[in-house]
C-alpha positions in Angstrom: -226.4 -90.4 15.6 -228.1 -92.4 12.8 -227.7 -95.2 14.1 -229.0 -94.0 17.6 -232.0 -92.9 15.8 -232.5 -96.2 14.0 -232.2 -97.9 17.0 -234.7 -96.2 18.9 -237.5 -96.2 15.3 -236.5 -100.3 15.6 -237.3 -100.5 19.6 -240.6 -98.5 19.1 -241.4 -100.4 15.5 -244.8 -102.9 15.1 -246.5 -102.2 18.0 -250.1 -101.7 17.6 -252.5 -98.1 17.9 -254.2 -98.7 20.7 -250.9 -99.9 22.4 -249.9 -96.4 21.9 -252.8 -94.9 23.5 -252.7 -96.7 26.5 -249.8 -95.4 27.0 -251.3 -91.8 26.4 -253.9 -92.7 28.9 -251.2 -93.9 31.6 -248.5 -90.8 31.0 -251.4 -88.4 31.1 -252.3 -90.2 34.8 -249.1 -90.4 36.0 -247.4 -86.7 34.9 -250.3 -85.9 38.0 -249.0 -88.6 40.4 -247.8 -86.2 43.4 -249.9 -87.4 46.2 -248.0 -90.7 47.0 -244.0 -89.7 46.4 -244.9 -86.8 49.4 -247.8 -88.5 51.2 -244.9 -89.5 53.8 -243.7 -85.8 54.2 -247.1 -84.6 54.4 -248.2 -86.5 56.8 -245.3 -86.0 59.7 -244.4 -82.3 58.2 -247.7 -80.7 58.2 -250.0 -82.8 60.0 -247.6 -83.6 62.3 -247.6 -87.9 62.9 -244.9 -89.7 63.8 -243.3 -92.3 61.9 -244.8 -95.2 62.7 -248.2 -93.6 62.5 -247.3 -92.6 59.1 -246.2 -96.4 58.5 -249.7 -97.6 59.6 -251.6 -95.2 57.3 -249.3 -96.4 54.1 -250.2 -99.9 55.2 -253.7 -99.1 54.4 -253.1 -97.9 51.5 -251.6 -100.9 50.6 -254.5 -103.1 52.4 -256.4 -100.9 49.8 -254.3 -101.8 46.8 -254.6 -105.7 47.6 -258.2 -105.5 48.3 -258.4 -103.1 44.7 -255.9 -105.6 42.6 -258.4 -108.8 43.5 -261.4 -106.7 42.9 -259.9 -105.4 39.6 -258.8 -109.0 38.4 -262.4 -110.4 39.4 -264.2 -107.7 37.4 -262.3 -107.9 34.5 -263.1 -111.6 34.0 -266.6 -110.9 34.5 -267.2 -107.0 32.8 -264.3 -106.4 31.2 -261.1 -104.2 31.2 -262.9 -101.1 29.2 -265.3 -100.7 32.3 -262.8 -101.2 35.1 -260.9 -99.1 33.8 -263.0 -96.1 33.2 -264.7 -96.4 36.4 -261.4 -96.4 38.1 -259.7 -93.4 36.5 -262.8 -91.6 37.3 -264.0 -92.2 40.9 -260.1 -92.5 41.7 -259.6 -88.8 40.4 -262.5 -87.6 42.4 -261.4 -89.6 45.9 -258.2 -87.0 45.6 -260.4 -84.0 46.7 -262.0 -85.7 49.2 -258.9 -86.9 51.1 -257.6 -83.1 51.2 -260.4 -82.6 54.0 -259.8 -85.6 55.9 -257.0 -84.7 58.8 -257.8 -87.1 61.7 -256.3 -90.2 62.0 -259.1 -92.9 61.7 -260.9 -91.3 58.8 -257.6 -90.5 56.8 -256.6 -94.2 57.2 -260.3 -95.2 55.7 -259.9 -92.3 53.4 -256.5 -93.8 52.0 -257.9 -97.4 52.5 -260.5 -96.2 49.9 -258.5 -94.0 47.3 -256.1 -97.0 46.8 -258.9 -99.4 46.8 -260.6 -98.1 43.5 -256.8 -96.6 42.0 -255.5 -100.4 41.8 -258.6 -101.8 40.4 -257.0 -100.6 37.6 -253.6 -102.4 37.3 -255.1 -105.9 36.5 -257.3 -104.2 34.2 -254.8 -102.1 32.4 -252.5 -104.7 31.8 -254.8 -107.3 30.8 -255.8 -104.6 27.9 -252.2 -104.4 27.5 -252.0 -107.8 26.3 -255.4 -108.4 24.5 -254.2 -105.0 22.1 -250.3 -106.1 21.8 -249.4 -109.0 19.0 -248.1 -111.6 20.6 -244.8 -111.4 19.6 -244.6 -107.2 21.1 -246.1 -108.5 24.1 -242.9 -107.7 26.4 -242.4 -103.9 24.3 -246.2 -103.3 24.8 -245.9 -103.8 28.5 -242.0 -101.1 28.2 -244.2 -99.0 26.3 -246.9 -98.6 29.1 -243.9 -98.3 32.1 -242.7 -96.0 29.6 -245.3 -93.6 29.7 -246.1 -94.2 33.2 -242.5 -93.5 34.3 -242.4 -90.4 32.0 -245.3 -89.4 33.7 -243.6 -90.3 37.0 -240.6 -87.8 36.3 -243.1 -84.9 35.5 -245.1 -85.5 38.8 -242.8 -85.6 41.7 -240.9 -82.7 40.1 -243.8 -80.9 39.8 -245.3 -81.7 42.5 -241.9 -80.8 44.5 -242.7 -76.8 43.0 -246.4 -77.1 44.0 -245.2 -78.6 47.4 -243.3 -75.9 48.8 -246.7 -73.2 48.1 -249.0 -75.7 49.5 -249.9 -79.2 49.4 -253.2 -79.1 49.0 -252.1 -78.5 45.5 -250.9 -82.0 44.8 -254.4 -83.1 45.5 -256.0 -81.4 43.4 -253.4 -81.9 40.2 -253.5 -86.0 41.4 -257.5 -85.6 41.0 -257.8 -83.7 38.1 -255.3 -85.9 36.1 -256.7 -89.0 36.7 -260.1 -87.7 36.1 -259.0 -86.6 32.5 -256.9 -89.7 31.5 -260.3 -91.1 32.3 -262.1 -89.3 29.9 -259.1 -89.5 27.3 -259.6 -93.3 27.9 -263.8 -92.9 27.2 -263.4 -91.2 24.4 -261.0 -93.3 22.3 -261.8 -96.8 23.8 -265.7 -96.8 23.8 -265.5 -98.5 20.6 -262.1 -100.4 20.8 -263.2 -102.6 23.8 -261.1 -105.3 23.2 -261.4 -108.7 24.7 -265.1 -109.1 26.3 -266.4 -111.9 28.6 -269.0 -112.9 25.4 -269.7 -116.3 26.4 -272.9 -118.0 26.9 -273.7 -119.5 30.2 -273.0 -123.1 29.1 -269.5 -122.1 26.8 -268.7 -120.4 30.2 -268.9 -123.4 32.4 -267.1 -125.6 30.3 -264.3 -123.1 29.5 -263.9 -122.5 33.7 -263.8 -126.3 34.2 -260.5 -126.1 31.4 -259.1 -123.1 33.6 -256.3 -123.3 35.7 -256.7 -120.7 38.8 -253.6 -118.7 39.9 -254.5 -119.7 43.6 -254.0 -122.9 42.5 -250.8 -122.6 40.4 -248.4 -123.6 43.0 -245.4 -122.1 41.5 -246.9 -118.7 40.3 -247.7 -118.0 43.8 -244.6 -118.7 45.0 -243.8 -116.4 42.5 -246.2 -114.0 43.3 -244.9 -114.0 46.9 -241.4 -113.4 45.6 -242.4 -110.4 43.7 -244.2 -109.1 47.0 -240.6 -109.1 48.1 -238.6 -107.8 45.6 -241.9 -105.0 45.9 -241.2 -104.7 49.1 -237.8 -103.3 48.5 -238.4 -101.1 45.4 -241.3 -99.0 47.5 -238.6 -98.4 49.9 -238.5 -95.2 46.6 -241.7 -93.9 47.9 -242.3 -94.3 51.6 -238.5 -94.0 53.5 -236.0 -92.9 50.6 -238.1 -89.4 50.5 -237.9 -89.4 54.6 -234.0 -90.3 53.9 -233.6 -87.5 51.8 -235.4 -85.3 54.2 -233.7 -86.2 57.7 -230.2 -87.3 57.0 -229.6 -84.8 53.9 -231.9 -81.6 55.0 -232.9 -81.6 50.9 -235.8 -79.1 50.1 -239.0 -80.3 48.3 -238.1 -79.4 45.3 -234.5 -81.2 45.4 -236.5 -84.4 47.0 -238.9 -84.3 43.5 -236.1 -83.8 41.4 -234.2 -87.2 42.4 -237.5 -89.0 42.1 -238.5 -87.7 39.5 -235.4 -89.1 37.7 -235.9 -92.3 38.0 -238.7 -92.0 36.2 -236.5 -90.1 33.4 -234.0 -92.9 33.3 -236.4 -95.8 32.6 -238.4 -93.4 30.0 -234.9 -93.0 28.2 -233.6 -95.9 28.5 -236.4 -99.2 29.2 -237.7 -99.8 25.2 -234.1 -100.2 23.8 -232.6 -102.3 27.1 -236.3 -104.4 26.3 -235.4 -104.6 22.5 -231.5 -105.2 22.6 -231.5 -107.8 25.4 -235.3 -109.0 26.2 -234.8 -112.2 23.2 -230.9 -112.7 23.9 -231.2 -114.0 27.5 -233.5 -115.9 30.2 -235.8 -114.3 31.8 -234.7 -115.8 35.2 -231.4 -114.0 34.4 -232.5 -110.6 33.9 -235.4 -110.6 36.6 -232.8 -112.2 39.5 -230.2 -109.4 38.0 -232.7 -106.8 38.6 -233.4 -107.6 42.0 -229.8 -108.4 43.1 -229.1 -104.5 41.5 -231.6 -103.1 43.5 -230.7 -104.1 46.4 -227.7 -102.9 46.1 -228.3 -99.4 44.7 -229.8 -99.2 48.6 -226.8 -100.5 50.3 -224.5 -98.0 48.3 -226.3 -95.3 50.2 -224.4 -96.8 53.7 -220.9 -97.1 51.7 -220.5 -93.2 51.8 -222.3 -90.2 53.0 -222.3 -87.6 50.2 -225.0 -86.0 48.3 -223.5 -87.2 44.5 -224.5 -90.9 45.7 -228.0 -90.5 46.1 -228.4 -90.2 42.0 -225.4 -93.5 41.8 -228.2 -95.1 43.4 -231.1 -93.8 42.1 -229.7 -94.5 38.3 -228.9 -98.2 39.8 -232.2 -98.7 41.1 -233.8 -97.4 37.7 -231.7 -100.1 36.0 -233.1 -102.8 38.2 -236.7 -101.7 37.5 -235.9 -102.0 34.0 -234.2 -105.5 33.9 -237.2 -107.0 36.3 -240.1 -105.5 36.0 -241.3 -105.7 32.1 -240.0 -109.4 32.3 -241.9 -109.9 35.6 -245.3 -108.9 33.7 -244.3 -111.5 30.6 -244.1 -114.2 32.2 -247.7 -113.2 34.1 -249.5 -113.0 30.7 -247.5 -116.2 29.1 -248.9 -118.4 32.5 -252.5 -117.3 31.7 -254.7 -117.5 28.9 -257.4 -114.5 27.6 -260.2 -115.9 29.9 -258.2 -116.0 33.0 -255.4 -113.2 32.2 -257.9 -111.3 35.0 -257.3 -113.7 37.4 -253.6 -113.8 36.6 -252.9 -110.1 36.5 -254.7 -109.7 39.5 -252.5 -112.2 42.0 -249.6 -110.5 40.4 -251.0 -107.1 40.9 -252.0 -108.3 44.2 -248.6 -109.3 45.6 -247.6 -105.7 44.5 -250.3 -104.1 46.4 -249.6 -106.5 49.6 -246.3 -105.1 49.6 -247.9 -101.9 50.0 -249.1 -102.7 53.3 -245.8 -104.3 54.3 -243.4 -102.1 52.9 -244.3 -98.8 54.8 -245.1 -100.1 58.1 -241.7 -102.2 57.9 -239.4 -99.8 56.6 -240.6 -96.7 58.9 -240.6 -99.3 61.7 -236.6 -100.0 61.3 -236.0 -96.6 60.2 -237.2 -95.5 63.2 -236.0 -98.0 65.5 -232.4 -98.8 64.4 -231.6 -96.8 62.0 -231.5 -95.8 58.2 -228.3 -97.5 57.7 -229.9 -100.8 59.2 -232.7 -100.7 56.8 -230.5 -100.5 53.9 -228.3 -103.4 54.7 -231.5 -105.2 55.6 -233.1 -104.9 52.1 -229.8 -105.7 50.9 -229.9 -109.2 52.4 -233.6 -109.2 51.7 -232.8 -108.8 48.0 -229.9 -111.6 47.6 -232.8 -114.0 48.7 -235.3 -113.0 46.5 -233.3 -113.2 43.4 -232.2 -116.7 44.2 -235.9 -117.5 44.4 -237.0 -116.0 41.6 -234.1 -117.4 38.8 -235.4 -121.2 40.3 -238.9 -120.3 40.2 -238.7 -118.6 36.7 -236.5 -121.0 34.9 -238.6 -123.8 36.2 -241.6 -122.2 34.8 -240.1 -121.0 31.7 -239.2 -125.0 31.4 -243.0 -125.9 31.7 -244.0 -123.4 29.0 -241.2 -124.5 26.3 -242.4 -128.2 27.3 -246.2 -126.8 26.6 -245.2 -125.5 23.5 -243.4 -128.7 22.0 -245.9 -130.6 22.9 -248.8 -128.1 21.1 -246.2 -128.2 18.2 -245.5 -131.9 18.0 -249.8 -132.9 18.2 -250.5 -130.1 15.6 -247.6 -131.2 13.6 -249.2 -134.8 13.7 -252.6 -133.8 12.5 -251.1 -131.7 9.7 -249.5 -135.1 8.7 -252.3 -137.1 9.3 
């Protein structure tokens, strides 16, 4: 047991204050995150669309969330993360009660196009405070300690909202809002004097700093892997949008039993993320651990089609948390170690970006299959879908995990020559 103990005090050791409190802001917005996990049910249960209409008004919110991720990296470059952030939490919080009276089809979509617009604006932001308030050497834990939070908030929410579900639904709304809203002012309160890094520059430091910048839309290999992240995204949301319509149709599982498996995968990374981070994250490549990831999550899918029994569903939800946990923190690392602290906006928002396009594509596509051929087909589908993405991503991440140690020696070698000279 000690050594359990000291293993965890070792994980969680030297990372900074206002690492921590992020993390307070994101479990307190996250143990209200009901809306999404049951936006599918609530849409063809009570206000009775069909499946692929429910596909087409997830795809706007993910149209939302790309249009919200490039808005969010812009506006951090130029104002800030402190502002983005606060303005996000807020007006986010307060778009929940509006979308509660919205019922007809074309103003719902705009409604949801909306809500997830200003929501994502807050991922680049968030983690490119993450990084400027981590030391560089936690910058991996800082990001575990911020899924952390959000996933313990994750495993409070959906159960929750499950309870709140099955009086009426109109109470997810208003717990989503009023969350956000006070994570927001959590945020205010304790951040309006920690701002962190600021876009300081004068006009003519700016301009020559931008001409040094390297874009991410002009990084040819971090948009190839931004656009393998889409994918393996693109597979993981399958947890929100068809898993919970899976759950409903094929197993006849109540609310409350649908909440309860999502709600622990959220659990399992809480437990488990900071140690796996800590024991493994300096011991092998990152291309290893993100392409093992993926290659786990698309199996923990395919597992569902091996046997039909309700004990599998949590074999594969405790597989498809351990994929999150081997590919997701790494994913973010290598993000922050491509950019630099004038451009981390830019680079947090492609990467938040492909996230958010898979958003649009992973509803429309997996309701779409489900709908047309099968659940079974859609599981072996993102099964084959995920074999190819990890190949791509272990060639794309090892090759740029080569140009940074090159970087490096090179950095090390000229400073090593002035020293001397």
């Amino acid at each position: 047991m000690k050594k359990i103990v000291l293993l965890y005090r070792n994980a969680f050791g030297g990372l900074s204050r206002p690492a921590w409190m992020m993390s307070v802001v994101m479990l307190i917005n996250r143990s209200g995150a009901m809306v999404t996990p049951f936006l599918s049910v609530y849409l063809t249960e009570v206000l009775g669309y069909t499946l692929k209409e429910v596909g087409l008004i997830l795809s706007m919110y993910g149209l939302g969330s790309v249009c919200g991720s490039f808005l969010g990296g812009w506006l951090t470059d130029k104002v800030g993360h402190f502002k983005v952030q606060l303005l996000s939490l807020t007006l986010g919080g307060s778009l929940y009660f509006m979308l509660l009276s919205l019922q007809e089809f074309a103003s719902l979509a705009f409604g949801v196009f909306i809500l997830s617009l200003v929501n994502d604006t807050l991922r680049p932001a968030n983690a490119s405070s993450i990084a400027s308030y981590a030391r560089p050497e936690n910058v991996t834990r800082a990001f575990s300690l911020n899924r952390m939070a959000i996933n313990l908030g994750f495993s409070i929410g959906p159960a929750i909202g499950g309870l709140l579900a099955a009086v009426s639904y109109k109470w997810l709304f208003i717990a989503d809002g009023t969350t956000c809203i006070l994570a927001g002012l959590f945020f205010y309160f304790y951040f309006r004097n920690r701002q962190g890094q600021q876009p300081q520059q004068t006009q003519n430091t700016r301009g020559k700093l931008t001409a040094k910048l390297r874009s991410p839309y002009r990084d040819g290999y971090f948009i190839l892997f931004a656009i393998l992240c889409c994918c393996f995204a693109i597979i993981f949301f399958q947890l929100f949008v068809t898993l919970p319509l899976y759950y409903r149709q094929v197993y006849n599982l109540p609310e409350t039993r649908i909440g309860t498996l999502l709600g622990l995968n959220g659990l399992i990374v809480f437990l488990l993320e900071m140690i796996v981070v800590y024991l493994i994250g300096e011991r092998y490549r990152k291309s290893w651990l993100i392409a093992g990831g993926v290659l786990v999550l698309g199996f923990s899918f395919v597992l569902l089609n091996l046997t039909q029994h309700s004990s599998i569903l949590y074999a594969a939800m405790l597989l498809l948390s351990i994929a999150e946990i081997l590919a997701m923190p790494f994913m973010a690392t290598i993000t922050v170690e491509r950019s630099g602290s004038a451009n981390r906006g830019a680079y947090m928002g492609l990467y938040t970006i492909s996230y958010a396009a898979a958003h649009v594509v992973a509803p429309y596509l997996g309701t779409t299959l489900a709908a047309t051929f099968g659940f079974a087909a859609l599981w072996w589908f993102v099964g084959g879908l995920s074999i190819v993405t990890a190949i791509g991503l272990y060639f794309v991440v090892q090759h740029m995990e080569g140009q940074r140690t090159n970087k490096l020696s090179v950095a090390a070698s000229e400073a090593k020559g002035i020293a001397i000279g």
